[in-house]
ROSE-4610 file (N, C-alpha, C; in Angstrom, 1 decimal, always signed):
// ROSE-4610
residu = [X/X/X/X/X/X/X/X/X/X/X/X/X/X/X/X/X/X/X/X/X/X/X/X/X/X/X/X/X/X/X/X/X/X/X/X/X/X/X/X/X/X/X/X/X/X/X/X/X/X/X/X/X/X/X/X/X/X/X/X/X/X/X/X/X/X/X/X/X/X/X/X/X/X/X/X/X/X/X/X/X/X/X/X/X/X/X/X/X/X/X/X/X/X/X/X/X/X/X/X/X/X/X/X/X/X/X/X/X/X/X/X/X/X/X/X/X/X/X/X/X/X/X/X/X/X/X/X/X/X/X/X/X/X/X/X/X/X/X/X/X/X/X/X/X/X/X/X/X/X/X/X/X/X/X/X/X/X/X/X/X/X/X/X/X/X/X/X/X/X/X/X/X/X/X/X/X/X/X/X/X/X/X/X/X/X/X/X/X/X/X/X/X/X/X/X/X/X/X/X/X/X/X/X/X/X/X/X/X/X/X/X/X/X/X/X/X/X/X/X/X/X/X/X/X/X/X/X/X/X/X/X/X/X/X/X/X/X/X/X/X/X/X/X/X/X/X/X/X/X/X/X/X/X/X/X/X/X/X/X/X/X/X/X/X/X/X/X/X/X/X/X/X/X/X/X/X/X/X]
num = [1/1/1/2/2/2/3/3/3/4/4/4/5/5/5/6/6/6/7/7/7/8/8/8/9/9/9/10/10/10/11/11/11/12/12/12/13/13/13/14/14/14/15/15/15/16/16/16/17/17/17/18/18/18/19/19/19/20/20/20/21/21/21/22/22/22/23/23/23/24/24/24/25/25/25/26/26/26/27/27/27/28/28/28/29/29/29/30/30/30/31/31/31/32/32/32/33/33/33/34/34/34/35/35/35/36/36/36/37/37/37/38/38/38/39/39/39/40/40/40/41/41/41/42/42/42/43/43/43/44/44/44/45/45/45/46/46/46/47/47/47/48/48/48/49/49/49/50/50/50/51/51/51/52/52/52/53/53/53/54/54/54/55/55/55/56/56/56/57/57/57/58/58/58/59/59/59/60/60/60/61/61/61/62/62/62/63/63/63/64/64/64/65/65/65/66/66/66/67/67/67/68/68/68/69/69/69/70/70/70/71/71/71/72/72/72/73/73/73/74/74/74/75/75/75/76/76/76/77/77/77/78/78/78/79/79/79/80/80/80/81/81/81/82/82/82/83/83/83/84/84/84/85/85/85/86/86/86/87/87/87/88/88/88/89/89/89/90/90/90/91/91/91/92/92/92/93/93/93]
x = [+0.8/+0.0/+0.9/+2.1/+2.8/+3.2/+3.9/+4.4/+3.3/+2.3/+1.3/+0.9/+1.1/+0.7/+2.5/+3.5/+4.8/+4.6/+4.1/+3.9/+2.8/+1.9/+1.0/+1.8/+2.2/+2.3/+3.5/+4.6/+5.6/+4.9/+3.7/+3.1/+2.4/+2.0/+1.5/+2.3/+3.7/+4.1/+5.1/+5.2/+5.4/+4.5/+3.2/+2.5/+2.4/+2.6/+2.6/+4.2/+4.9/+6.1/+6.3/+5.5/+5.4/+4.5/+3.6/+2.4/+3.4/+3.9/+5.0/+5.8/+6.3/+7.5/+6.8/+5.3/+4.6/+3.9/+3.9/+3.4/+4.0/+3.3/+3.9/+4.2/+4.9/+5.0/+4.5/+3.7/+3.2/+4.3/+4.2/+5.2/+4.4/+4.3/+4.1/+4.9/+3.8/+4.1/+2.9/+3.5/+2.7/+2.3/+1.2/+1.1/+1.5/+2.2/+2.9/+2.2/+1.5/+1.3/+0.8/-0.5/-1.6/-1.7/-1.6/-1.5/-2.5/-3.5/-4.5/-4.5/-4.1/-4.6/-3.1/-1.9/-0.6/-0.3/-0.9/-1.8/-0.2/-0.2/+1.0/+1.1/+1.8/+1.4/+3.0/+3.0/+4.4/+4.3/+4.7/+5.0/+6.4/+6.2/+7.2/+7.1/+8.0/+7.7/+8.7/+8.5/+9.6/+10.3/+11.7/+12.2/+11.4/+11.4/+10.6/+11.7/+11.3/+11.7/+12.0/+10.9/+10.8/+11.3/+11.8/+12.4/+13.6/+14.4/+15.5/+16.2/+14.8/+15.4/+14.9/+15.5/+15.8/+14.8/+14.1/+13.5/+13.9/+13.0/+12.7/+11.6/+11.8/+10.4/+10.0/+9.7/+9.7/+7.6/+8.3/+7.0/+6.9/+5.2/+4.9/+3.8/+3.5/+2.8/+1.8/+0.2/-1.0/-2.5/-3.0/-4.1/-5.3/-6.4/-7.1/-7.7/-8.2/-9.1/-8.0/-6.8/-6.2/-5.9/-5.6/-5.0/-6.4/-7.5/-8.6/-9.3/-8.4/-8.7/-7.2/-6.2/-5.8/-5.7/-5.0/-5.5/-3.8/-3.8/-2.5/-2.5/-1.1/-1.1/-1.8/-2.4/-3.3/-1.8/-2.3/-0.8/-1.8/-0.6/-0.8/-0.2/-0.7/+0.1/+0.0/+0.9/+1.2/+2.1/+2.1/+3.0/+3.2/+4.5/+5.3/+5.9/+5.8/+6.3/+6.5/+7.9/+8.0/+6.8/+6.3/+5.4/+5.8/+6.1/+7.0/+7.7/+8.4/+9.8/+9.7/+8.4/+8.0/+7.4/+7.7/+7.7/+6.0/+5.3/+4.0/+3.5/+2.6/+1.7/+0.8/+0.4/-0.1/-1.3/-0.9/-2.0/-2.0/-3.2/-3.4/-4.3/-3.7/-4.7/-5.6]
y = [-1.2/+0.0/+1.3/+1.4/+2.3/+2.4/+1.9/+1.6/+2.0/+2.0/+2.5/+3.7/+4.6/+6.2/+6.7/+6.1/+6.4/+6.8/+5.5/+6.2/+7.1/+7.1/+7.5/+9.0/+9.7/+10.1/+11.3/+9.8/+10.3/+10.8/+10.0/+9.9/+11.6/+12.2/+13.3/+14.6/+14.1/+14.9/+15.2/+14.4/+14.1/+14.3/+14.4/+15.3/+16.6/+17.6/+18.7/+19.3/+18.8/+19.0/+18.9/+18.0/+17.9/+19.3/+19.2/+20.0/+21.6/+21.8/+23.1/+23.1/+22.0/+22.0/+22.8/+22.1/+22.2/+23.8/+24.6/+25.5/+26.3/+27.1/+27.8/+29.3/+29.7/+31.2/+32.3/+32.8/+34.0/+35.0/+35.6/+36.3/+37.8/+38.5/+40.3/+40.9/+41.1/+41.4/+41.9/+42.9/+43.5/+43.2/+42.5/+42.3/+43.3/+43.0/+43.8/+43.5/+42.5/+41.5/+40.7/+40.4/+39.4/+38.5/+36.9/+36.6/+35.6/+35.8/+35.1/+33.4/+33.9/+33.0/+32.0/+32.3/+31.7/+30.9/+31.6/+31.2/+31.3/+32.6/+33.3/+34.6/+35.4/+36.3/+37.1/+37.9/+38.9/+39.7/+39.2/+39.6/+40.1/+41.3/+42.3/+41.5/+40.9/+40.4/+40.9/+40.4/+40.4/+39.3/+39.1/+37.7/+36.5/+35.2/+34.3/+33.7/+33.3/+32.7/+31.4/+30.4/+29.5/+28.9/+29.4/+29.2/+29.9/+30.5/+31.2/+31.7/+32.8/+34.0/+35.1/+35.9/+37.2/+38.2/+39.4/+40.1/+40.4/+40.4/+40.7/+40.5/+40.9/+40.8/+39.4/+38.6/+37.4/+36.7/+35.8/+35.5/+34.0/+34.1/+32.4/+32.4/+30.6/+30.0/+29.8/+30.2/+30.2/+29.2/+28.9/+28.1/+29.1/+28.6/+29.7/+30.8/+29.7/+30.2/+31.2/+31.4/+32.0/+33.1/+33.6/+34.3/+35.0/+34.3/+35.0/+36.1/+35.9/+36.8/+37.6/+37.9/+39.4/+39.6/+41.3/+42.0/+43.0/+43.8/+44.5/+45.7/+46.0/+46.8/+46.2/+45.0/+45.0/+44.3/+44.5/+44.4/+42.7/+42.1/+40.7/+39.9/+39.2/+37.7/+36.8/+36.2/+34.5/+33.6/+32.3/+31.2/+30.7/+30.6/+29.8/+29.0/+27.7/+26.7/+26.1/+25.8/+24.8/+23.3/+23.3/+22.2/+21.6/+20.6/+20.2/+21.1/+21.4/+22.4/+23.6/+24.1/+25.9/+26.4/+27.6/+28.2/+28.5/+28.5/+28.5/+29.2/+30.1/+30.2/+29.5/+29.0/+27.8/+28.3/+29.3/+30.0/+31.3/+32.1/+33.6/+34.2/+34.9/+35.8/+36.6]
z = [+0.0/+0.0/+0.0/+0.9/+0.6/-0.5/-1.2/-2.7/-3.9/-3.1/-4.2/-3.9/-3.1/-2.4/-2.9/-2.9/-3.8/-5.0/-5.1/-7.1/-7.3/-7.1/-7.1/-6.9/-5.9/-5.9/-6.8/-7.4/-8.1/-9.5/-9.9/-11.1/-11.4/-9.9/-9.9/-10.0/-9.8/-9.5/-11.4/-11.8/-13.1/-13.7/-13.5/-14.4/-14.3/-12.8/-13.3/-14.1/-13.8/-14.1/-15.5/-16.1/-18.0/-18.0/-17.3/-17.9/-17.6/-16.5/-16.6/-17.9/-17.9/-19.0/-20.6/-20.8/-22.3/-21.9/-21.1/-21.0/-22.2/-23.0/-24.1/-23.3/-23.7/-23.8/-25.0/-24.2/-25.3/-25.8/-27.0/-27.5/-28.0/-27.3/-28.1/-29.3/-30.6/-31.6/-32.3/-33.4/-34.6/-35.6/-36.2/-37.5/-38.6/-39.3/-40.5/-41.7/-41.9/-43.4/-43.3/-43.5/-44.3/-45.0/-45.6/-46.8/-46.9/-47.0/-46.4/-47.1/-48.5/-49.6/-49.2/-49.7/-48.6/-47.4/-46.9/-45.0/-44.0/-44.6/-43.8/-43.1/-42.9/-41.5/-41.4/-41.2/-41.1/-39.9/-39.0/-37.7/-36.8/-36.5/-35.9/-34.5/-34.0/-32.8/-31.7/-30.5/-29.3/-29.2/-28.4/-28.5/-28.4/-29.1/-29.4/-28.0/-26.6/-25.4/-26.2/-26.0/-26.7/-27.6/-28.7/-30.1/-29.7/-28.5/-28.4/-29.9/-30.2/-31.0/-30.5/-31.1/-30.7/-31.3/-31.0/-31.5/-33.0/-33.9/-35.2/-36.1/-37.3/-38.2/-38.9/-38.7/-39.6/-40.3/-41.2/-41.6/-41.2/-40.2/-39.7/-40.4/-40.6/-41.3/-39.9/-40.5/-39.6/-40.6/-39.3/-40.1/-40.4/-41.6/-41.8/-40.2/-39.6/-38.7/-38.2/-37.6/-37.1/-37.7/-38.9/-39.9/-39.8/-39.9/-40.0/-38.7/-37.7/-36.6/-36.2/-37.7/-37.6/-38.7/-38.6/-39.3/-39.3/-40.3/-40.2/-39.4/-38.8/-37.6/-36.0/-36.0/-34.9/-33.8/-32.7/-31.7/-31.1/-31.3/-30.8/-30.2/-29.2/-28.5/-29.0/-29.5/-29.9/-29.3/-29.9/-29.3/-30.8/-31.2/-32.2/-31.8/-32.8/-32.6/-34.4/-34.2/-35.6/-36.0/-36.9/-37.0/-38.5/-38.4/-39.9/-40.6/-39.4/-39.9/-40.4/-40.6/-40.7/-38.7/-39.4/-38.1/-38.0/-36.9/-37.2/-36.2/-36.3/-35.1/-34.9/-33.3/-32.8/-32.0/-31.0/-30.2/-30.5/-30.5/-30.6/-29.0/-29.0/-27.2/-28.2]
């Protein structure tokens, strides 16, 4: 019974500790550029934490619905993440 309040407990503690780990970080940035049809996005951003880059302008690949809720100049929070090797936005605030 002990051995099972051990794990049990190890198991719990191993899950928030992934669940910390998979936390994304949001990134503050500008939409510059639109491409709807492309299904890309040109964004002025702040350091990507995550992606350990550095502030600058670059273009991420977005899915429609997402692209479809910005707009140029609109100031935005995202999470990028590589998804078959392009850079993508994944989450929008």
């Amino acid at each position: 019974m002990k051995l099972l309040k051990i794990s049990a407990a190890t198991a719990a503690i191993l899950a928030i500790t992934l669940s910390m780990a998979m936390a994304a970080t949001f990134t503050k940035g500008t939409v510059k550029k639109v491409d709807e049809k492309a299904g890309k996005v040109t964004i002025i951003h702040e350091e990507l934490v995550d992606l350990e880059m550095p502030a600058m302008t670059m273009v991420f690949r977005a899915d429609k619905a997402t692209i479809a809720r910005m707009s140029e100049g609109q100031e935005i929070e995202f999470v990028a993440d590589r998804v078959k090797g392009k850079l993508t936005v994944t989450s929008l605030k």
